[in-house]
Backbone as CSV, one residue per row, in Angstrom:
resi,resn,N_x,N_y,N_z,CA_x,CA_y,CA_z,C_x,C_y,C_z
1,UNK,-10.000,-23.369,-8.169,-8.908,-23.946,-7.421,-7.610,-23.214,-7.756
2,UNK,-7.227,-23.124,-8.865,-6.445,-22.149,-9.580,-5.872,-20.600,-8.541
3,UNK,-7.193,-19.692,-8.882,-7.066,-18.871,-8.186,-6.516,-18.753,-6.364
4,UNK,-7.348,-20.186,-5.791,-6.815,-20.163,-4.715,-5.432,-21.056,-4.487
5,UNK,-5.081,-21.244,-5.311,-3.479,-22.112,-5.428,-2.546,-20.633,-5.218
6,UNK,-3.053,-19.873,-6.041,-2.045,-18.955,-6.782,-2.481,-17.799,-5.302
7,UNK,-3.131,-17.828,-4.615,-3.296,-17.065,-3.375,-2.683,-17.326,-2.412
8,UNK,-2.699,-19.073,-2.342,-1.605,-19.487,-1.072,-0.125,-19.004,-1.410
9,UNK,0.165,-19.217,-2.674,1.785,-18.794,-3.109,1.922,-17.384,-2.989
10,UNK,1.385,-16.694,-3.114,1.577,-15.061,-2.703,1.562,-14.989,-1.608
11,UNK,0.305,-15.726,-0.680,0.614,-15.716,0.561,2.008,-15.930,1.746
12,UNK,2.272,-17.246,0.609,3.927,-17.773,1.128,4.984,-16.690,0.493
13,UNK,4.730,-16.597,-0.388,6.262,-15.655,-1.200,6.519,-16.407,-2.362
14,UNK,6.120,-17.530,-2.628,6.710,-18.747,-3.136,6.605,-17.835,-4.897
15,UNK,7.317,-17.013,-5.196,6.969,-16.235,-6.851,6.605,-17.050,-7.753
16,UNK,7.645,-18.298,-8.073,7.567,-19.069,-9.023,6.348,-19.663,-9.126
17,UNK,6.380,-20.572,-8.317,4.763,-21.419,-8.237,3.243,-20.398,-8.615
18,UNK,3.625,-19.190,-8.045,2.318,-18.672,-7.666,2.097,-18.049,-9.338
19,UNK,3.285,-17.485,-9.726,3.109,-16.848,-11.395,2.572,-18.452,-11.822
20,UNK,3.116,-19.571,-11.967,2.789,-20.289,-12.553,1.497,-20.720,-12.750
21,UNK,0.547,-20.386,-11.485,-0.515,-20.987,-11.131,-1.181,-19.515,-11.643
22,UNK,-1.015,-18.707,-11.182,-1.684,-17.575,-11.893,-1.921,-17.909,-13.144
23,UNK,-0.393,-18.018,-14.186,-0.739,-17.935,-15.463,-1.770,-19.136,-16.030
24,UNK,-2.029,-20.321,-15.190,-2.686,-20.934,-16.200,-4.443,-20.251,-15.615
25,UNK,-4.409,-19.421,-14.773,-5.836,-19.056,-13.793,-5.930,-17.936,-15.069
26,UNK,-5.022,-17.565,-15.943,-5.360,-16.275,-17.391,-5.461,-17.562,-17.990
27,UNK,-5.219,-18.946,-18.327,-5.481,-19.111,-19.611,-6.956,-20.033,-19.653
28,UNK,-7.125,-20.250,-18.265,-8.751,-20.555,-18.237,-9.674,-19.906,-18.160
29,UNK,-9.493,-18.375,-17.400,-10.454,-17.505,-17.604,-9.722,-16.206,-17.883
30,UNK,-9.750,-16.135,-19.288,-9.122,-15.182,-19.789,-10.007,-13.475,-19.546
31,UNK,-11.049,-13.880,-19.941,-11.821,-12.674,-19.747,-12.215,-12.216,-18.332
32,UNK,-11.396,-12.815,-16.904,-11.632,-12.529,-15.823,-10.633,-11.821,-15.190
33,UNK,-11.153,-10.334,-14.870,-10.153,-9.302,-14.643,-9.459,-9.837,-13.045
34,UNK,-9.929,-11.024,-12.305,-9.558,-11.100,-10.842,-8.133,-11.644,-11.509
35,UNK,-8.492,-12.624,-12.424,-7.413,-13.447,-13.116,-5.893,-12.393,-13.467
36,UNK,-6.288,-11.559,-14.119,-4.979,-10.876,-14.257,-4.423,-10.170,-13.328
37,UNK,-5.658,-9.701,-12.443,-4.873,-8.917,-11.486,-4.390,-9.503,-10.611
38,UNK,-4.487,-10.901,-9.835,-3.933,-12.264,-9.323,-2.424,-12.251,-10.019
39,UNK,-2.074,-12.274,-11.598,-1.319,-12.971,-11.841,-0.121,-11.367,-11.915
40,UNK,-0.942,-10.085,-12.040,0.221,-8.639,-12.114,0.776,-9.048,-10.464
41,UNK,-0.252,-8.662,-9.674,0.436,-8.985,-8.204,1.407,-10.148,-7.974
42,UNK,1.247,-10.967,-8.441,3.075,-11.766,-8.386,3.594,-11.497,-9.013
43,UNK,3.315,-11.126,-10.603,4.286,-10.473,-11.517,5.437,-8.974,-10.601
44,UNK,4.972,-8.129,-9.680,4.799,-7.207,-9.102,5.782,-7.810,-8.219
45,UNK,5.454,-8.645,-7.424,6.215,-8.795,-6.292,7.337,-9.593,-6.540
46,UNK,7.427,-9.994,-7.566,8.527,-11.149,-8.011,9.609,-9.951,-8.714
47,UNK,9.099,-8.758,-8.946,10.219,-7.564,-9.087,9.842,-7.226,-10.942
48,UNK,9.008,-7.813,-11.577,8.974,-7.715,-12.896,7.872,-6.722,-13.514
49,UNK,7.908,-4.719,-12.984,7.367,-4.297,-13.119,6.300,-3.965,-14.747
50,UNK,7.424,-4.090,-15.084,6.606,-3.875,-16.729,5.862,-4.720,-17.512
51,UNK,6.097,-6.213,-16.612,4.817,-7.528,-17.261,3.656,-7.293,-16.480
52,UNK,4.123,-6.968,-15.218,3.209,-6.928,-13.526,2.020,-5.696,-14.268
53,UNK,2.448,-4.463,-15.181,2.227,-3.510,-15.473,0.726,-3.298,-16.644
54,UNK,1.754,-4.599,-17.336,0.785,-4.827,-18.645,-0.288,-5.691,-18.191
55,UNK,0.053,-6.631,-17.279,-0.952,-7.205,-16.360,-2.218,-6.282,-15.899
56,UNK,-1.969,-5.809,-15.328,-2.600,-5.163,-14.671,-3.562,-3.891,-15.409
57,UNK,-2.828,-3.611,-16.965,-3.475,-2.636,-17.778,-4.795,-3.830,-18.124
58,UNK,-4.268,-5.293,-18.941,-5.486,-6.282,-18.878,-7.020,-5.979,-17.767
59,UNK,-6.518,-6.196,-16.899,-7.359,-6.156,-16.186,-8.292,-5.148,-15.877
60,UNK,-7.564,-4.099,-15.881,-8.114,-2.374,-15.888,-9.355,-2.704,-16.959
61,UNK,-8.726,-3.285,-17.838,-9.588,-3.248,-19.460,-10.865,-4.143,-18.860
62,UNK,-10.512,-5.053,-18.451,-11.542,-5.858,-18.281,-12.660,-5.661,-17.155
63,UNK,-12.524,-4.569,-16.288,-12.451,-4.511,-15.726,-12.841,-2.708,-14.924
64,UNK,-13.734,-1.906,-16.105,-13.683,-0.697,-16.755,-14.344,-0.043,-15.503
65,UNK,-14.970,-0.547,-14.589,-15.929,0.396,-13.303,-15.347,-0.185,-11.731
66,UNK,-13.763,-1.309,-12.315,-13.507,-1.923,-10.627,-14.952,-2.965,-9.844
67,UNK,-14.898,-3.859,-10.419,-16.124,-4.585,-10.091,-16.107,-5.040,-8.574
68,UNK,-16.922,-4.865,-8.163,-16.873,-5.076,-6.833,-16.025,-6.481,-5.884
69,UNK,-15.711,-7.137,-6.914,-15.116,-8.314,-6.537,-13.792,-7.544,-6.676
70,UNK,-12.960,-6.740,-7.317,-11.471,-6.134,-7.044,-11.948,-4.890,-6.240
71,UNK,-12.417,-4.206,-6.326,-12.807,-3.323,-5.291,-11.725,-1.870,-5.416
72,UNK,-11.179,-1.793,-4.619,-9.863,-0.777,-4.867,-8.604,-1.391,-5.239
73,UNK,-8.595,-2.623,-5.442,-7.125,-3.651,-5.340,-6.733,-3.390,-6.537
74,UNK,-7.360,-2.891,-7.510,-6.496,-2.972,-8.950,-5.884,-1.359,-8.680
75,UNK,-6.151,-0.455,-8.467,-5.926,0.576,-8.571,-4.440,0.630,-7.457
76,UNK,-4.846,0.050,-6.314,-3.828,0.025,-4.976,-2.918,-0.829,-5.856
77,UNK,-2.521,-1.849,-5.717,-1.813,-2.692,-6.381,-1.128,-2.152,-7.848
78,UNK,-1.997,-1.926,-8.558,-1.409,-0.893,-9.851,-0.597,0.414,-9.397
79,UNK,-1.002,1.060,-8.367,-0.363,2.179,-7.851,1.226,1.642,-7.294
80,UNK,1.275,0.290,-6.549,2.740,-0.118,-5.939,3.550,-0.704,-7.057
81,UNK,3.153,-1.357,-8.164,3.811,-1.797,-9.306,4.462,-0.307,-9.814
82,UNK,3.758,0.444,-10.174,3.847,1.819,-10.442,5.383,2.693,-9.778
83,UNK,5.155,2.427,-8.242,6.120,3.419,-7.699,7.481,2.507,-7.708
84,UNK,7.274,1.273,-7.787,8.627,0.006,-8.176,9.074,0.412,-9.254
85,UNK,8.074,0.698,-9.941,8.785,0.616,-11.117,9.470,2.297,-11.521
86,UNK,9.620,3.265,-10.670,9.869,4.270,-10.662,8.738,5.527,-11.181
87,UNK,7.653,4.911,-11.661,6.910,5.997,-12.480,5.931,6.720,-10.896
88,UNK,6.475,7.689,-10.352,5.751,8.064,-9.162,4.934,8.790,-9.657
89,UNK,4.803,9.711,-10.854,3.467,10.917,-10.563,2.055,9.388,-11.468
90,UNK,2.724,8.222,-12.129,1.503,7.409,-11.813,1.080,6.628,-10.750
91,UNK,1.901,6.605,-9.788,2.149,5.429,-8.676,1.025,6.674,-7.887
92,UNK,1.139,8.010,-7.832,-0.115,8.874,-6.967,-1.267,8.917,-7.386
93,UNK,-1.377,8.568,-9.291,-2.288,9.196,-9.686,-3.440,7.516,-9.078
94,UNK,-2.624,6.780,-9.264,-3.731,5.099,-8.973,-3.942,5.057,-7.597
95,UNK,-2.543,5.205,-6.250,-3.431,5.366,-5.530,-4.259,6.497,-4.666
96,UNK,-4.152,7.277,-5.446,-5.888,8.114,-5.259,-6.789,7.816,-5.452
97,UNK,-6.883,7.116,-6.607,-7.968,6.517,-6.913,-8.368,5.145,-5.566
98,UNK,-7.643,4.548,-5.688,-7.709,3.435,-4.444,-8.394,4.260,-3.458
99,UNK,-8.025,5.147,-2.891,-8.210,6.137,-1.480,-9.397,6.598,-1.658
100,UNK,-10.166,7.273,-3.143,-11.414,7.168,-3.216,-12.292,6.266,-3.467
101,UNK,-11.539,4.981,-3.364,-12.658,3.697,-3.434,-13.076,2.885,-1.663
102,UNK,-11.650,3.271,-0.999,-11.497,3.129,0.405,-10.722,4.483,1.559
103,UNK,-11.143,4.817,1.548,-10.766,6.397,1.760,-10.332,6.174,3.703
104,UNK,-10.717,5.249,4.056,-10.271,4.814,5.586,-9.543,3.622,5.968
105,UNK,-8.874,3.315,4.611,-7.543,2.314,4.480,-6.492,2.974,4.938
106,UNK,-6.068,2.432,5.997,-4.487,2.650,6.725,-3.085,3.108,5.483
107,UNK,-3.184,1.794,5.173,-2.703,0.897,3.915,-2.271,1.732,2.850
108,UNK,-3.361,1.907,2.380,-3.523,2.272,0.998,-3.069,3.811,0.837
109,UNK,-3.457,4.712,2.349,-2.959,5.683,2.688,-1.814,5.877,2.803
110,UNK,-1.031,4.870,3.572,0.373,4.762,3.621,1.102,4.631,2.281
111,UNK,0.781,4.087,1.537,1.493,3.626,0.086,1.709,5.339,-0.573
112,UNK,-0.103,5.805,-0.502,0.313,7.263,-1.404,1.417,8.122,-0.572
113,UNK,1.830,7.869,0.569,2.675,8.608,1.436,3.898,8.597,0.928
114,UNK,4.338,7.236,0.724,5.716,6.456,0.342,5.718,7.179,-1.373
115,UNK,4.754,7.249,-1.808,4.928,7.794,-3.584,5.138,9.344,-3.224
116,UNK,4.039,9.854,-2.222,4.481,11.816,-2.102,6.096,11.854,-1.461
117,UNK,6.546,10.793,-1.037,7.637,11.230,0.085,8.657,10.993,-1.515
118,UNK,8.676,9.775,-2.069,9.627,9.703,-3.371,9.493,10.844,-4.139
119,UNK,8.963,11.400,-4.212,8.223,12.299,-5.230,8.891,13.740,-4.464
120,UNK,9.450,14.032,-3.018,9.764,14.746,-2.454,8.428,16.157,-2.334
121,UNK,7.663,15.305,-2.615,6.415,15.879,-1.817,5.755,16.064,-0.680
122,UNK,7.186,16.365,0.346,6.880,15.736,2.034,5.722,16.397,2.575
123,UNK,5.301,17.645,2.340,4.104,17.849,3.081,2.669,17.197,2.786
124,UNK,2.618,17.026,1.861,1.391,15.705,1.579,2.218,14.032,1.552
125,UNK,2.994,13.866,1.703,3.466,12.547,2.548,3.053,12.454,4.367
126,UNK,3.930,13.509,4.851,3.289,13.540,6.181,1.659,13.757,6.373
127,UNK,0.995,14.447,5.548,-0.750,14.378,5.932,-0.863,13.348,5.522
128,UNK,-0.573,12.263,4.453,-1.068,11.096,4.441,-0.658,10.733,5.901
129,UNK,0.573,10.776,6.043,1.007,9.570,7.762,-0.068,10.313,8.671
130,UNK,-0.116,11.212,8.555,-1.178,11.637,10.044,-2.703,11.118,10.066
131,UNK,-3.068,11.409,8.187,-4.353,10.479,8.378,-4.174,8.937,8.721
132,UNK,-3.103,8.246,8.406,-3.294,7.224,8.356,-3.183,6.910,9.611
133,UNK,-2.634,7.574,10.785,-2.413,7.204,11.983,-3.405,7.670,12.727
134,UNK,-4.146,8.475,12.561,-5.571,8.889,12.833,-6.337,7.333,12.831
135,UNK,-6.425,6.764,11.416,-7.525,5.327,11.183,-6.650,4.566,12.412
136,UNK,-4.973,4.593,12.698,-4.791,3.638,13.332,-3.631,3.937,13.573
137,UNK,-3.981,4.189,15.484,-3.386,4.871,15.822,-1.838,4.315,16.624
138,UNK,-1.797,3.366,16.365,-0.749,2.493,17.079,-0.175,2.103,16.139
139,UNK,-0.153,2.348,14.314,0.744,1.568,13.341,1.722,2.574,12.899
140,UNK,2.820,2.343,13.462,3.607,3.237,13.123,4.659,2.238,12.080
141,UNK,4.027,1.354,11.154,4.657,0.643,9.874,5.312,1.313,9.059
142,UNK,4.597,2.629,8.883,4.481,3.465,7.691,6.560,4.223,7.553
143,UNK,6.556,4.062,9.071,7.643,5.094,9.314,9.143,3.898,8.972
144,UNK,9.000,2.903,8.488,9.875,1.921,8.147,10.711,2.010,6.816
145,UNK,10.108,2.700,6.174,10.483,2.950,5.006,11.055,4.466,5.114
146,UNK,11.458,4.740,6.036,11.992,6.237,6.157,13.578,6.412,5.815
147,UNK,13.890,7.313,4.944,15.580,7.197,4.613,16.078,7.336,6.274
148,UNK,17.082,6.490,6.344,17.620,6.741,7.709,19.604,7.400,6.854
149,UNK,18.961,8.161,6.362,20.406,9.243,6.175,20.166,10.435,6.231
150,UNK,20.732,11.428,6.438,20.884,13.128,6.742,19.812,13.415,5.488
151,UNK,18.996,14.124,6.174,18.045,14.849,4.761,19.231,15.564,4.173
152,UNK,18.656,15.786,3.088,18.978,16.192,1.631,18.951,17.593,1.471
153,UNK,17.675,18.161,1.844,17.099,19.577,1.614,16.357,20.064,3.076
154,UNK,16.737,21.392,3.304,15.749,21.785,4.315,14.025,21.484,4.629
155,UNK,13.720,21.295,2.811,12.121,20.584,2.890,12.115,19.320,3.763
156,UNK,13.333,18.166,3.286,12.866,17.362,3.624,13.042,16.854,5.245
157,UNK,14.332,17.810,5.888,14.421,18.020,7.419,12.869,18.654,7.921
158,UNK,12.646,19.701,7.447,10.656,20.100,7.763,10.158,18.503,8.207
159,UNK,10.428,18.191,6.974,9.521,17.062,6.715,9.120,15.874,7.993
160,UNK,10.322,15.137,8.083,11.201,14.656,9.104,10.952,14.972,10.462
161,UNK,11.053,16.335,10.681,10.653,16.827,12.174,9.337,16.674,12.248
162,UNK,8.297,16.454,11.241,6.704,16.789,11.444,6.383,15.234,11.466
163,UNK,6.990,14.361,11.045,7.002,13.185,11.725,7.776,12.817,13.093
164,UNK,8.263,13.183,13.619,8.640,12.930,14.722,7.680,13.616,15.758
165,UNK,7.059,14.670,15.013,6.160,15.083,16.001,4.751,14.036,16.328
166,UNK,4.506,13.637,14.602,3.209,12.686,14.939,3.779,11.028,15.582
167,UNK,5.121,10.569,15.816,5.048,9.791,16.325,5.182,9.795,17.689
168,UNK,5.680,11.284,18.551,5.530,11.875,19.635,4.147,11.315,20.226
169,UNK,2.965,12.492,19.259,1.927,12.043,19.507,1.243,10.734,19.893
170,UNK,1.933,9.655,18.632,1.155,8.474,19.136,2.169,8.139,20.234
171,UNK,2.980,7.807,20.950,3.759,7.304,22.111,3.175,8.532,23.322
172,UNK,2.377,9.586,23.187,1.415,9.887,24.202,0.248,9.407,24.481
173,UNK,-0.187,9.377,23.426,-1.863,8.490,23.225,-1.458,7.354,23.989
174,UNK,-0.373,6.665,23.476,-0.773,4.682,24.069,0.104,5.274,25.909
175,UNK,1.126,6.138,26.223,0.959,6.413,27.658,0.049,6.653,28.511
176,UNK,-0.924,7.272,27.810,-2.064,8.138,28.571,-3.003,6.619,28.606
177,UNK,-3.216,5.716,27.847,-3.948,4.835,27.494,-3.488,3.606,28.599
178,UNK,-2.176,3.698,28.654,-1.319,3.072,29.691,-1.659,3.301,31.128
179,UNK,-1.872,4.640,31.312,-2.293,5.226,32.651,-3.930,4.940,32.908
180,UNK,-4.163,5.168,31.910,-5.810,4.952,32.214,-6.292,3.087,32.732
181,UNK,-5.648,2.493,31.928,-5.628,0.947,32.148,-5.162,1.260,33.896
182,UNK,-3.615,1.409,34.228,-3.359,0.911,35.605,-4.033,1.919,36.631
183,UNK,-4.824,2.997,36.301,-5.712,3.488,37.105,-7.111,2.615,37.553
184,UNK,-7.686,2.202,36.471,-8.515,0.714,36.323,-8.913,-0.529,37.155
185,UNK,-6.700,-0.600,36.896,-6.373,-1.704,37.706,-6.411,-1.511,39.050
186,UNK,-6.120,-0.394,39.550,-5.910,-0.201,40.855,-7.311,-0.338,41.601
187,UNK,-8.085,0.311,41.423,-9.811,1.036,41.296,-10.699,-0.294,41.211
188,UNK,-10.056,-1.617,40.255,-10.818,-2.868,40.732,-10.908,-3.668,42.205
């Protein structure tokens, strides 16, 4: 019950409640890595990278092959605590790992994008956005988090233009997709 208390409160936002309910979901099943990694992810989102951190090392521990019940979530999740907390060449190194546990996550793709793009690693930021818009081709989420001020460096204008090209792309795809529908329509 615990666990799913502390799921609805993440679900809501509600930080307080949900750490709270987390923490007593560690002090009943201490040796259960879902348990800590439940309680880093609000630690995480409530802004408190370095408890969220140690959290989440718990769990790693407990937790030594990613048991199929966390799946890629400790690694993904460890990877966004990670880039919050400023440490980006670990915030890439976890989610890679994530990406080789789910390698056709939108998501998870997008996140390592947001760590190569901090990292001013724009040309493997943009191949993440292109794969990720490849799995899905209408989410252009990813591009929300984009500095909306004058690049910095000629890399990162490159950069910049090679996204505008792949969001070109997708606003052709859903036209052409557009046309094909009212061709359809007409033809019924």
């Amino acid at each position: 019950v615990q666990s799913y208390l502390a799921e609805y409160y993440l679900n809501l936002d509600i930080a307080s409640q949900g750490i709270d309910a987390a923490r007593r979901l560690v002090e009943l099943k201490p040796e259960n890595s879902h348990s800590h990694l439940l309680l880093a992810r609000m630690l995480s989102d409530s802004g408190d990278q370095a408890l969220a951190l140690a959290a989440f090392r718990k769990a790693q521990a407990l937790s030594a092959d990613h048991s199929q019940r966390d799946g890629y979530q400790l690694p993904f999740f460890m990877g966004i605590a990670y880039r919050r907390a400023g440490d980006i060449e670990s915030a890439i190194r976890e989610l890679s790992a994530a990406i080789e546990l789910m390698p056709h996550d939108s998501f998870v793709i997008k996140a390592r994008a947001n760590a190569y793009w901090a990292a001013e690693q724009y040309e493997l930021a943009v191949a993440d956005l292109d794969k990720a818009l490849q799995i899905r081709p209408f989410d252009l989420s990813a591009l929300t988090w984009l500095p909306l001020r004058k690049p910095k460096t000629e890399s990162e204008q490159h950069a910049l233009d090679a996204l505008v090209r792949l969001v070109d792309r997708v606003v052709a795809i859903a036209q052409d997709d557009k046309a094909v529908e009212a061709l359809r329509a007409t033809s019924s």
